[in-house]
C-alpha positions as CSV (number, residue, x, y, z in Angstrom):
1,X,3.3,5.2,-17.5
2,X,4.7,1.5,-17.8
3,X,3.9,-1.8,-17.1
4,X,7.3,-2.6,-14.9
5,X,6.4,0.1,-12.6
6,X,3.0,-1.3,-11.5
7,X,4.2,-4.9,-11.4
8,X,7.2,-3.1,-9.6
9,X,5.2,-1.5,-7.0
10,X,2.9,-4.5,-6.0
11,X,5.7,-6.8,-5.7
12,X,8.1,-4.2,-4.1
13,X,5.5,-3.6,-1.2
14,X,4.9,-7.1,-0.7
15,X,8.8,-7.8,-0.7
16,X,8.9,-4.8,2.2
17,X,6.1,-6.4,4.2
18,X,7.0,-10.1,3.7
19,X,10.9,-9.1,5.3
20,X,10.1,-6.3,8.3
21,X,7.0,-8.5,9.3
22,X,9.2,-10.8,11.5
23,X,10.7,-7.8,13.2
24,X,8.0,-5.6,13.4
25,X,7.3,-4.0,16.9
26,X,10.4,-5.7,18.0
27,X,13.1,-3.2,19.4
28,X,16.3,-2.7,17.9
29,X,19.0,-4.8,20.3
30,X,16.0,-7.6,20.1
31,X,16.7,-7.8,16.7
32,X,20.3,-7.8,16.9
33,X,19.9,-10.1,19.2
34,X,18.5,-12.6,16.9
35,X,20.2,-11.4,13.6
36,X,23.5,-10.3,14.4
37,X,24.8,-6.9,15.0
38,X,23.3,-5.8,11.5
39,X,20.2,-6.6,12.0
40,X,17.9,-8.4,9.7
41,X,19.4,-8.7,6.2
42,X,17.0,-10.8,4.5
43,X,13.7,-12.9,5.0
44,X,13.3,-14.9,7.6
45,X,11.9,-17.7,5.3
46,X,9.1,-19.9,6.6
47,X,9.0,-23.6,4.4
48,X,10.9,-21.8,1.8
49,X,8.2,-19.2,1.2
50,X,8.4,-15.6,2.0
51,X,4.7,-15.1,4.1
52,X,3.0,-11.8,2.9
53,X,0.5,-10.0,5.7
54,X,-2.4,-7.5,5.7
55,X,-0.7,-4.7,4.2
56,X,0.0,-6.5,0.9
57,X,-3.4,-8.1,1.1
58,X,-5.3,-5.0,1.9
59,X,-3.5,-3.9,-1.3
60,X,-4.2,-6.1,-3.9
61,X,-7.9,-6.3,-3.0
62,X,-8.0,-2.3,-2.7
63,X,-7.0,-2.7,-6.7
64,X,-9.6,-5.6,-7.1
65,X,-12.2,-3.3,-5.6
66,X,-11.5,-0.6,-7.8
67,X,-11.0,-2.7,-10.9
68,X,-14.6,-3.9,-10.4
69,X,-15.9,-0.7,-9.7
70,X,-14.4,0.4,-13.1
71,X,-15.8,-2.7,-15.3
72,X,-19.7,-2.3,-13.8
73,X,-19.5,1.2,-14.6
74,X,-18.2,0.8,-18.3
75,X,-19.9,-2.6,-18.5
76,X,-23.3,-1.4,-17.4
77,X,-23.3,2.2,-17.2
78,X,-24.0,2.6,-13.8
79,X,-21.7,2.7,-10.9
80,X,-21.3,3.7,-7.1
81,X,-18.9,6.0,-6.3
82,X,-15.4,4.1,-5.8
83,X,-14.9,4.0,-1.8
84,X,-18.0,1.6,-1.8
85,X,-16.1,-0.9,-3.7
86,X,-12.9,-0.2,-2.0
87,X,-15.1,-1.0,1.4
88,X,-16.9,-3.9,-0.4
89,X,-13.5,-5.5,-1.3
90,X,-12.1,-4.5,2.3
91,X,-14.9,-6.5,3.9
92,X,-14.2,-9.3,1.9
93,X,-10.7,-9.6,2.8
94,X,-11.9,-9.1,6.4
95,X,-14.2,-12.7,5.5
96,X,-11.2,-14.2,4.3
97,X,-9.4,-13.7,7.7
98,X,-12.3,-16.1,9.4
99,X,-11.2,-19.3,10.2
100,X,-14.6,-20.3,9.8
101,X,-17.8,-19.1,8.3
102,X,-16.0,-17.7,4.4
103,X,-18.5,-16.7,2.3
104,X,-18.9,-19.0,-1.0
105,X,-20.2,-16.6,-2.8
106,X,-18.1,-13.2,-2.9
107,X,-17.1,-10.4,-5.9
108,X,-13.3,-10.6,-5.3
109,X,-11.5,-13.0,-7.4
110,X,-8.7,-12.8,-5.1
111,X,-10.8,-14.5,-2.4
112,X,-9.9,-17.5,-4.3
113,X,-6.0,-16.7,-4.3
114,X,-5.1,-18.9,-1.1
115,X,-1.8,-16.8,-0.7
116,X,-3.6,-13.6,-0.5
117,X,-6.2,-14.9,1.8
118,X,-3.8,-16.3,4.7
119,X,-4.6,-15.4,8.4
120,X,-2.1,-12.7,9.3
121,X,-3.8,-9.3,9.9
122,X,-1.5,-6.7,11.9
123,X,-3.8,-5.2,13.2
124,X,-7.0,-7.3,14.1
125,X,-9.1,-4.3,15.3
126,X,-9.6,-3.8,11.6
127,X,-11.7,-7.3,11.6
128,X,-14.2,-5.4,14.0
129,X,-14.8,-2.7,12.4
130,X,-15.2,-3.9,8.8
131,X,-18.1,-6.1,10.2
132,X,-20.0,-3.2,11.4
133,X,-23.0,-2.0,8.8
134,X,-21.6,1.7,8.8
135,X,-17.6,2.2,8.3
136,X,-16.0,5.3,8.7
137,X,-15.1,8.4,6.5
138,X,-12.8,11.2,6.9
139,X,-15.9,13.2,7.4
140,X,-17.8,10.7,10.2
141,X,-14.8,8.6,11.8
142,X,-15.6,5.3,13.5
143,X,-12.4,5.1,15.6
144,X,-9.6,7.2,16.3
145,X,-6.7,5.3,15.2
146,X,-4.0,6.4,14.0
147,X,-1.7,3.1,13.0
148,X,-0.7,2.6,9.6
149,X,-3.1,-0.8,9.3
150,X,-5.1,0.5,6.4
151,X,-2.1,2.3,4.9
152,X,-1.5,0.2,2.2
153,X,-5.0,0.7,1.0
154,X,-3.6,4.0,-0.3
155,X,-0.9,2.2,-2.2
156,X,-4.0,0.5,-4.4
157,X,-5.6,3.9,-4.8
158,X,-2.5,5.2,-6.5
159,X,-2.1,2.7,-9.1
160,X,-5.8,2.8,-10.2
161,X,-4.8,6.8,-11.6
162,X,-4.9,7.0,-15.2
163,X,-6.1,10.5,-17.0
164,X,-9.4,8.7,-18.9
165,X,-10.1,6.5,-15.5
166,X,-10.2,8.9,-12.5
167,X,-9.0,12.7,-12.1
168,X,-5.5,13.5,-10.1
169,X,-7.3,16.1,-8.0
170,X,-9.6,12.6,-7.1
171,X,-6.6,10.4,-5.8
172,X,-5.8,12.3,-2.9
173,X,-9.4,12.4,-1.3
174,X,-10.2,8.8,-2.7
175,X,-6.2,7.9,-0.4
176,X,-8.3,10.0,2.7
177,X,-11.4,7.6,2.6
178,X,-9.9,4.8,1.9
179,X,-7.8,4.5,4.8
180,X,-11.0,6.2,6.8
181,X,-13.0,3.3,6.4
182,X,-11.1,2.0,9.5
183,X,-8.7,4.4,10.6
184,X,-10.3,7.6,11.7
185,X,-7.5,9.9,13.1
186,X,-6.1,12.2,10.5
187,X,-2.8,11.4,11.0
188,X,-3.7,8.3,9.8
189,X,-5.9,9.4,6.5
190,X,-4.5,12.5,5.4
191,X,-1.0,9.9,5.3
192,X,-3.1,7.6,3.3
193,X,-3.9,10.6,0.7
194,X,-0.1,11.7,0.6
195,X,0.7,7.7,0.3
196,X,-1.2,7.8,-3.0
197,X,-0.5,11.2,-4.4
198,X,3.3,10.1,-4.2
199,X,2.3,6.8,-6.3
200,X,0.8,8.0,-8.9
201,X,3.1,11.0,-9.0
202,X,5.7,8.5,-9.5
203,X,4.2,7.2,-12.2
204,X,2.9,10.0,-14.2
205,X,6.0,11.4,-13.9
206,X,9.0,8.3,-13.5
207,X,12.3,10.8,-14.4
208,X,10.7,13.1,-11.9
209,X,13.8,12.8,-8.5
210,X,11.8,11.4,-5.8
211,X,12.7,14.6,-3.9
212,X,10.4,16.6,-5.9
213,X,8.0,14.0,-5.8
214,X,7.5,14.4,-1.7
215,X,7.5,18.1,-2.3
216,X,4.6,18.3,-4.4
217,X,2.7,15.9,-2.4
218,X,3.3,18.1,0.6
219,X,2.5,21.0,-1.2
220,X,-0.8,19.5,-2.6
221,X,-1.6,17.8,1.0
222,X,-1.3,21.0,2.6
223,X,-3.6,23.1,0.4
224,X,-6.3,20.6,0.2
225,X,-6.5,19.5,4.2
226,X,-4.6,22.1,5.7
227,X,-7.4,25.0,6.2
228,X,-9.5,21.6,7.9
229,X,-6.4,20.0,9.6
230,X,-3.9,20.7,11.8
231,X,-2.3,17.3,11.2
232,X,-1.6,18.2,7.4
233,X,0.9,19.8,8.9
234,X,2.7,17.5,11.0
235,X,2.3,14.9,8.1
236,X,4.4,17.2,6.1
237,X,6.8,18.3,8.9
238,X,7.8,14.8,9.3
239,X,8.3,14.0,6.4
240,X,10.5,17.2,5.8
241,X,12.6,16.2,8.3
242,X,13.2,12.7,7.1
243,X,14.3,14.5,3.8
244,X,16.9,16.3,5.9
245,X,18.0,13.6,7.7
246,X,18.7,11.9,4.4
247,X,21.4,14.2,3.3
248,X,23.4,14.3,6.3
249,X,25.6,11.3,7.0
250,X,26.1,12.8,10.8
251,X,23.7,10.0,11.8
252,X,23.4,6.1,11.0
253,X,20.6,4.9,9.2
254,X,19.1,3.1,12.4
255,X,19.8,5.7,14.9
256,X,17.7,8.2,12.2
257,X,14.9,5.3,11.8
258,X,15.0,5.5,16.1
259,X,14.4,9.3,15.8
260,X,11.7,8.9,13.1
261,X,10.1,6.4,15.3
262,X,8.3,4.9,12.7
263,X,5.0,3.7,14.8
264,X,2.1,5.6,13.7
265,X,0.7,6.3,10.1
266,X,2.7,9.1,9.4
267,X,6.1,8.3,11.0
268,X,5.7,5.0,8.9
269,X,5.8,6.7,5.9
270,X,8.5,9.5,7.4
271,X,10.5,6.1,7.7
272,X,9.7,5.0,4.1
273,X,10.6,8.9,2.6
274,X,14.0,8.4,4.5
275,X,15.1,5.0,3.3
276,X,13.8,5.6,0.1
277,X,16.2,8.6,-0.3
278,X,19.7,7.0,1.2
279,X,19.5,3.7,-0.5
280,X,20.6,5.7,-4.0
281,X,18.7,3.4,-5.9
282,X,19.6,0.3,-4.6
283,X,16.6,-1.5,-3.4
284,X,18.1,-4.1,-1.2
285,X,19.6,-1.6,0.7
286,X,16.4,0.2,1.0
287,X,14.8,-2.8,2.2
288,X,17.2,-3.4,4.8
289,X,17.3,0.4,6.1
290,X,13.3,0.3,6.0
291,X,13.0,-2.7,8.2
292,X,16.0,-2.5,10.9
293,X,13.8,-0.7,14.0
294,X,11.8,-0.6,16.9
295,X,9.2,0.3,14.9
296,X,6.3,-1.0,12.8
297,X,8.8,-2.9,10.6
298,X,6.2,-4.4,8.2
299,X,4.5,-1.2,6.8
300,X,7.9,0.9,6.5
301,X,9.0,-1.5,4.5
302,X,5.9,-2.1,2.6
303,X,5.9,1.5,1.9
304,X,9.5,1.8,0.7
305,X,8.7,-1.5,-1.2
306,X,5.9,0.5,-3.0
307,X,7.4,3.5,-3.3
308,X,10.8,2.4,-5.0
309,X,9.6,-0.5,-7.4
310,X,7.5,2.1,-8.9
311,X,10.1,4.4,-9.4
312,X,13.1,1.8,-10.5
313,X,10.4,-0.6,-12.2
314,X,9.6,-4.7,-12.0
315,X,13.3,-5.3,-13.2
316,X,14.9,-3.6,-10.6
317,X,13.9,-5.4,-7.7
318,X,16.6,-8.3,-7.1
319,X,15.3,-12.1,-8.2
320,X,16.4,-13.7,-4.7
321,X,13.6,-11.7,-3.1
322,X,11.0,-12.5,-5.7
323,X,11.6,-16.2,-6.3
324,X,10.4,-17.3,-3.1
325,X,7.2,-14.3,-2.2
326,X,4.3,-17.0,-2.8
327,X,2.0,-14.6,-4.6
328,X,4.3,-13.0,-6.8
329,X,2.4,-14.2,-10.1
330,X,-0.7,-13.2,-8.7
331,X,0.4,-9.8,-7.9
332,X,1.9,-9.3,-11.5
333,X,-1.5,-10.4,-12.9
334,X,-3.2,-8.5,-10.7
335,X,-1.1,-5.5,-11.6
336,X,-1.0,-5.9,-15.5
337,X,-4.7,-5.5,-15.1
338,X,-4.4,-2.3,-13.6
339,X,-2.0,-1.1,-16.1
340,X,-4.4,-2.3,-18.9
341,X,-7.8,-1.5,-17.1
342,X,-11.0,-2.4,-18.6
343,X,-10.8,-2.8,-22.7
344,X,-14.9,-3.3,-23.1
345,X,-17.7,-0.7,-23.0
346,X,-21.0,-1.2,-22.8
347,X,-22.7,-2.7,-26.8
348,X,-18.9,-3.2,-27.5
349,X,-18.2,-6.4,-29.6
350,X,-14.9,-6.7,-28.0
351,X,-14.8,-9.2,-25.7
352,X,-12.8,-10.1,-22.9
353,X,-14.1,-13.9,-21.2
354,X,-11.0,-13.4,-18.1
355,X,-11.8,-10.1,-17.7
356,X,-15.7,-10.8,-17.3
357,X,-14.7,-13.8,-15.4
358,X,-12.4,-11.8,-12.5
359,X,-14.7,-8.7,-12.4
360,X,-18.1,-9.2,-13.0
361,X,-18.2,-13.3,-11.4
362,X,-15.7,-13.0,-8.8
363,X,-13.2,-15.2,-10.3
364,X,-15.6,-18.0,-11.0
């Protein structure tokens, strides 16, 4: 696993987000209305600075979650399983959306990160739910929604993986309930356990051809949900078919991203599978395939973002899209911690005063 590839696919997601958001839900001749006859080929900057929304958010304080979860439990020996942390971190971003009544006190240090914390959730029924006392799992779901909203979350739960941290077999259950926690249709959780299985398949294996990648995740998504749901099924139909559709050149890349759809969870990630695969590499291109649609702009190309800066790595994404994303250095922080994960144990002299700081005080 390297370093590049985590900075890679935190910055690559929010580079996806930050460019389809101004599109997103727009139809295709609206945009080329506004952009030209090629559609959006770049951010739509706002005061220089490209605006990030929920799904990179909901990211990042997925991994803060997580990365607490991990210090109390090495720190003082005792831990709750980790979908309470990823809903304890979820709420707190949900705080952070209030324009009034933010807590003071909170366990996120990314609550103090002004650029992560910016009102501009894209899907605001998410804000209700997280305030309830009980959210959902895949087991007892509070809603039947099947939009990719809490997608992302998945993304976080894929970068956490590392063989002494948290089993493989783990990831794709602890995708499911992460994106449960507010989205209770299958379509949209068993997506979020195939969204994660593909990242950290990607980085336990980075030669690995993306190709196969998507393979095994079907595989491994149909014989762990399948015999329970039906929708593990048309999860990985879709996606098959965006995998044909990107080795034929019968069809432009917009008229495929029409027939993909690309509005609920799993034809967002169909969308992300198909640009990923016909951009051969090149991530700009990717970007502008992913985001050109009538569909939900923002998380297609926050999933492509994700998916391809951990595959090409940090270096790889171009430096005109990452000069101007406001929380770029946060990001890379955020994701050099994940890479490193938590270097003290309990009656350990080592000692780590940031570390202690971010994760066991909030950031304080």
């Amino acid at each position: 696993m390297k370093q590049a590839s985590y900075r890679g696919c935190l910055l690559g997601l929010a580079v996806g987000d930050a460019m389809g958001y101004t599109v997103d839900s727009r139809s295709w001749p609206e945009i080329q209305e506004d952009y030209g006859p090629n559609g959006l080929l770049g951010y739509d900057l706002c005061n220089g600075y490209a605006d990030v929304t929920s799904y990179t958010q909901l990211a990042a304080f997925t991994c803060n979650g997580l990365l607490l979860g991990l210090t109390r439990g090495q720190m003082m020996g005792r831990m709750a399983p980790f979908v309470k942390y990823i809903a304890l971190s979820s709420r707190e971003w949900a705080m952070s959306q209030r324009s009034w009544g933010r807590p003071t006190q909170y366990h996120c240090w990314l609550m103090g990160q002004s650029e992560l914390c910016r009102r501009h959730c894209m899907d605001t029924r998410m804000l209700e739910i997280l305030e309830r006392d009980n959210l959902g799992s895949p087991e007892e779901p509070k809603t039947a929604y099947s939009q990719p909203g809490s997608l992302t979350s998945a993304v976080g739960v894929g970068l956490f993986f590392h063989r002494h941290r948290i089993q493989l077999t783990e990831i794709n259950r602890l995708g499911a309930e992460a994106v449960a926690l507010t989205h209770g249709s299958p379509t949209a959780f068993l997506t979020g356990a195939m969204v994660a299985h593909i990242i950290t398949c990607i980085l336990r294996k980075p030669d690995a051809p993306l190709k196969s990648v998507y393979a095994h995740a079907m595989r491994d998504i149909r014989e762990e949900f399948g015999h329970q749901y039906s929708q593990a099924y048309d999860i990985c139909n879709q996606v098959r078919n965006a995998i044909t559709y990107a080795g034929s050149r019968n069809l432009s890349a917009v008229e495929v991203m029409e027939k993909l759809r690309c509005g609920n969870a799993a034809e967002a990630l169909a969308g992300a599978v198909y640009a990923s695969l016909v951009c051969d590499g090149d991530f700009d291109r990717a970007m502008i395939v992913a985001v050109n649609h009538s569909g939900r702009s923002a998380a297609v190309g926050a999933l492509t973002g994700a998916i391809l800066g951990a595959k090409l790595g940090e270096k790889a994404l171009p430096e005109f899209y990452i000069e101007c994303l406001e929380p770029a250095e946060t990001l890379k922080e955020l994701a050099d911690d994940l890479f490193h994960g938590c270097t003290m144990e309990r009656g350990s002299k080592l000692y780590d005063l940031d570390w202690d700081r971010k994760y066991l005080h909030g950031g304080r």
